[in-house]
C-alpha positions in Angstrom: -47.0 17.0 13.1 -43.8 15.2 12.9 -43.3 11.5 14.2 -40.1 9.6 14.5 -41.5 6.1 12.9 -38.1 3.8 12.9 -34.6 4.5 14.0 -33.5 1.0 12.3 -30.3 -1.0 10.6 -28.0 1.4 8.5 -28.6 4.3 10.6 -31.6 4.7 9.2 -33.7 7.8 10.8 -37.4 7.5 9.0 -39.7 10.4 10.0 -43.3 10.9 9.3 -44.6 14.6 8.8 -48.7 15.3 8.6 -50.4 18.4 8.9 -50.1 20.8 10.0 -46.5 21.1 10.5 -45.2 23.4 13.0 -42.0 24.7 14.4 -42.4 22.8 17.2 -42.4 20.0 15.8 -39.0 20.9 15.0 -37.3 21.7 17.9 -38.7 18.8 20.3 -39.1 16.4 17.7 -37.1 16.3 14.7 -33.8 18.0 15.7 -33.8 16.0 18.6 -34.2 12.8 16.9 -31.8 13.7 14.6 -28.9 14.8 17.2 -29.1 11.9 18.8 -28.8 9.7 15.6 -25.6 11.1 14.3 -24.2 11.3 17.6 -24.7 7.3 17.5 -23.7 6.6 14.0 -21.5 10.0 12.5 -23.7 9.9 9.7 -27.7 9.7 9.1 -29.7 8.2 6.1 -33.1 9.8 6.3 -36.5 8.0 5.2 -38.8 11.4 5.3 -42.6 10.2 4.4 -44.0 13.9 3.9 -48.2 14.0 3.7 -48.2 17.2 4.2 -47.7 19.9 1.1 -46.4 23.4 1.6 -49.4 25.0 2.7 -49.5 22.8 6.0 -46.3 24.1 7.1 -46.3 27.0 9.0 -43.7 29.7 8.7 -41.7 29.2 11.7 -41.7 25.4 10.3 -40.0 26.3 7.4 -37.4 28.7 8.9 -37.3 25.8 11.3 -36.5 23.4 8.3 -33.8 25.6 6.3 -31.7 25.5 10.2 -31.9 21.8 10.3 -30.5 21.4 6.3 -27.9 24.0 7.5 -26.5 22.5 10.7 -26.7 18.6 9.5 -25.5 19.7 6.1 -22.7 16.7 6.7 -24.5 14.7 8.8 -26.6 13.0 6.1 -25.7 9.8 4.6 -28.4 9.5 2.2 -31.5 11.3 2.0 -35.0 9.9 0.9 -38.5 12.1 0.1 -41.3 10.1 0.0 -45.0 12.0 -1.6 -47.2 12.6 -3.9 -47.0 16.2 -3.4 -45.8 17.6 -6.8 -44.7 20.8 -5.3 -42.2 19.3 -2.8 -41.0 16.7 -5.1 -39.9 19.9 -7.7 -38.4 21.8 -4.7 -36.4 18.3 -3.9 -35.3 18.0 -7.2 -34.1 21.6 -7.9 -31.8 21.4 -4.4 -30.7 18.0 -4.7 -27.5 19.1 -7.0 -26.0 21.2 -4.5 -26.7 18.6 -1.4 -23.8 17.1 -0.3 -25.3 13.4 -0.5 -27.5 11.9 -2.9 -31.3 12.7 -2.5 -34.0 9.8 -3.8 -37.2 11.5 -4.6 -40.5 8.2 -4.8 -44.9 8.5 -4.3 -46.2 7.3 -0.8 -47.2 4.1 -3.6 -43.1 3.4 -3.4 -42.2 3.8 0.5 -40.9 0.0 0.4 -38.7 1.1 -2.6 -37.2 3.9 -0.5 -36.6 1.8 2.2 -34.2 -0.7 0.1 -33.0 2.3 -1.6 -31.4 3.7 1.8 -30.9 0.1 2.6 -28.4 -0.4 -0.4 -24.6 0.6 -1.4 -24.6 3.7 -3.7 -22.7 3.7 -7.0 -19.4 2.2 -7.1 -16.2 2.4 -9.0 -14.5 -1.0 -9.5 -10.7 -1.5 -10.7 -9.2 -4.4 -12.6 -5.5 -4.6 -13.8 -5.6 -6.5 -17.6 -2.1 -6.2 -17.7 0.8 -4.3 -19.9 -0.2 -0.9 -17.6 -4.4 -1.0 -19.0 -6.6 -0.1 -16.6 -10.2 -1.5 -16.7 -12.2 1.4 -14.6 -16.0 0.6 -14.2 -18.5 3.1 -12.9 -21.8 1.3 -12.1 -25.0 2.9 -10.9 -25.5 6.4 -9.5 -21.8 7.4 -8.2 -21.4 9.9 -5.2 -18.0 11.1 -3.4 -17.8 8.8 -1.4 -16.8 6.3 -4.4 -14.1 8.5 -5.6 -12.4 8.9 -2.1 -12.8 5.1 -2.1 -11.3 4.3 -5.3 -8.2 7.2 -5.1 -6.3 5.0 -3.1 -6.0 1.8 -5.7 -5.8 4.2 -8.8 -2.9 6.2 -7.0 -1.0 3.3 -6.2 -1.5 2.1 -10.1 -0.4 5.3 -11.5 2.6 5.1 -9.5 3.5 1.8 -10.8 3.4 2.8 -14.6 4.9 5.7 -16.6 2.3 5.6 -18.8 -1.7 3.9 -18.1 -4.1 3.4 -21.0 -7.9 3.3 -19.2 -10.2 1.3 -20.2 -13.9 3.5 -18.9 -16.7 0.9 -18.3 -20.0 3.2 -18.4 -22.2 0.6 -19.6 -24.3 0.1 -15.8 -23.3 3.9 -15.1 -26.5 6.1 -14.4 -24.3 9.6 -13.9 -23.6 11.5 -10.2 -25.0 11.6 -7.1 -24.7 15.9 -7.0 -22.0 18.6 -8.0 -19.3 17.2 -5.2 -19.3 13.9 -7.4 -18.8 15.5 -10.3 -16.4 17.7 -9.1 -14.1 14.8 -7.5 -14.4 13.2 -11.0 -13.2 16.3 -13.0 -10.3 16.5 -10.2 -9.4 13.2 -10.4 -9.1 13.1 -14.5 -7.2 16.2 -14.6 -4.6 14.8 -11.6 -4.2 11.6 -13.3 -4.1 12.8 -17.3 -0.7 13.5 -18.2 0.1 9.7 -17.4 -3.1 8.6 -19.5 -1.3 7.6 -23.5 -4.7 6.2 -24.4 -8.6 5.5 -23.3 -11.4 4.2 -24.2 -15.6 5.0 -23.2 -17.7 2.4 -23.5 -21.4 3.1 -23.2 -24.5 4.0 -25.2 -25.4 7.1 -23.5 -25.7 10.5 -25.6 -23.4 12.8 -23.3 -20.5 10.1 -23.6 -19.1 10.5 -27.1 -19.2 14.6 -27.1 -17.5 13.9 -23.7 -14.8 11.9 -25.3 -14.2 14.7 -27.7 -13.9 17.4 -24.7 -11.3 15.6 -22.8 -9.2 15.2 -26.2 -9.1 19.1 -26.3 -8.8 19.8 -23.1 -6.5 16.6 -21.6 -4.5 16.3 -25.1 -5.4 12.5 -24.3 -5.8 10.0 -27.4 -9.3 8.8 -27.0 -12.3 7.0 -28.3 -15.6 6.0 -28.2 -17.5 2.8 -28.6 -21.1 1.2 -27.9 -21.8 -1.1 -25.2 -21.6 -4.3 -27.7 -18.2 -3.1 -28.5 -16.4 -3.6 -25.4 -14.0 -5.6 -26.6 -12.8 -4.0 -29.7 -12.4 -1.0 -27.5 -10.0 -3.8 -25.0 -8.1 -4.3 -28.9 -8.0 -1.0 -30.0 -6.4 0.0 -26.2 -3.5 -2.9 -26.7 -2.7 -2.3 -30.5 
C-alpha cells in the first residue's frame, strides 16, 4: 500500500509504502501524486518512508517502479529513502551515482533527520576575490550540479577579468559529490578554466586530495600544491610569493 502522507514546504512530496505493495498502488496513487506535484513546483524532493522490503512488492509493482524513475528522471529535486530494510538501502546506494539528484539513504529511527535533510540547501560553492587575480574557491558540504551551474556565472566573469588566476581550493567542510553529473560539471569546469590557472593551492585533510593535486599537475600542466586544513594560510603565502 502506498499513502501520500504530506505534500508540504519546499515541494516536499513524502510517501509512505507498507505491504504489500502493488501496482496499483502505483498508477492511482503514486504517479498521480507525483504529476501533480511537479506540475505545481517543476521540481520534486521526495521523503519515501519504505516498511515494506522487496518481497512485499509484487512484480507489476516493481515494473511499476522502474516507469516512474524513468519518466521523473528530472523531476526530482532531492530524493530521501527512509528503512531499516538492508536490502533496499544497498539497492539505493548502488543507483544513487548515476541519479541525476542526490539520494539520502537514513533508518525509520532518523525520519526527522530526513525531513531537515530535504528541508536544507545542498552543498555550495562560495567565491571570494583576495585580490592581485587570487581566487579563494570553497566547496562545503555534499556538492551537486546545481552548485556548479550556480557558481559558472561569477567564476566566468572572474576569468575574464584576469590573464592569469591563481585559485585558492577551500576543501576543508567539503564532503565530495552529490552523483557522476557533479563530478562531471567539476572535471568540465577545471579543464575550461585551466590554461588561465598559473598556480593553486588544495587545502583539506582528506586522503583523495593530495594524489588529486598530483593528477591535475600531469594532466592540466598547472603548478600546484597541497596543504592540511591548519595550513590555510601558508597555502594563501605560498599563492602570493
Amino acid at each position: 500500500m502506498i499513502t501520500v502522507e504530506h505534500t508540504g514546504e519546499h515541494n516536499i512530496l513524502e510517501i509512505r509504502m507498507t505491504p504489500p505493495v502493488t501496482d496499483r498502488d502505483y498508477t492511482e496513487t503514486l504517479i498521480p501524486a507525483i504529476d501533480a506535484a511537479i506540475a505545481q513546483g517543476d521540481r520534486v524532493r521526495l521523503l519515501a518512508v519504505v516498511e515494506a522490503g522487496f518481497s512485499d512488492f509484487t512484480l507489476g509493482a516493481m515494473l511499476q517502479d522502474a516507469r516512474t524513475g524513468l519518466k521523473h528522471w528530472r523531476g526530482f529535486d532531492r530524493a530521501a529513502l527512509v528503512t531499516d530494510n538492508a536490502a533496499l538501502k544497498a539497492a539505493a546506494a548502488a543507483f544513487a551515482v548515476f541519479m541525476p539528484c542526490p539520494v539520502g539513504r537514513f533508518a525509520l529511527s532518523e525520519l526527522e533527520d530526513a525531513r531537515r535533510w530535504l528541508r536544507e540547501s545542498p552543498g555550495t560553492i562560495h567565491q571570494e576575490d583576495l585580490g592581485d587575480g587570487i581566487l579563494h574557491v570553497s566547496l562545503r558540504g555534499k556538492v551537486d550540479s546545481a552548485a556548479y551551474e550556480n557558481d559558472l556565472e561569477d567564476l566566468n566573469r572572474f576569468m575574464a577579468g584576469h590573464d592569469k588566476v591563481r585559485l585558492l581550493i577551500d576543501l576543508r567542510d567539503f564532503d565530495g559529490w552529490q552523483g557522476l553529473g557533479a563530478l562531471r560539471d567539476h572535471f568540465e569546469l577545471v579543464r575550461g578554466h585551466a590554461s588561465r590557472v598559473e598556480r593553486a593551492a588544495v587545502v583539506g585533510n582528506a586522503g583523495w586530495q593530495e594524489m588529486a593535486v598530483g593528477i591535475g599537475r600531469r594532466a592540466f600542466g598547472i603548478e600546484a600544491r597541497h596543504f592540511g586544513a591548519e595550513a590555510f594560510d601558508a597555502a594563501k603565502v605560498w599563492l602570493a610569493g
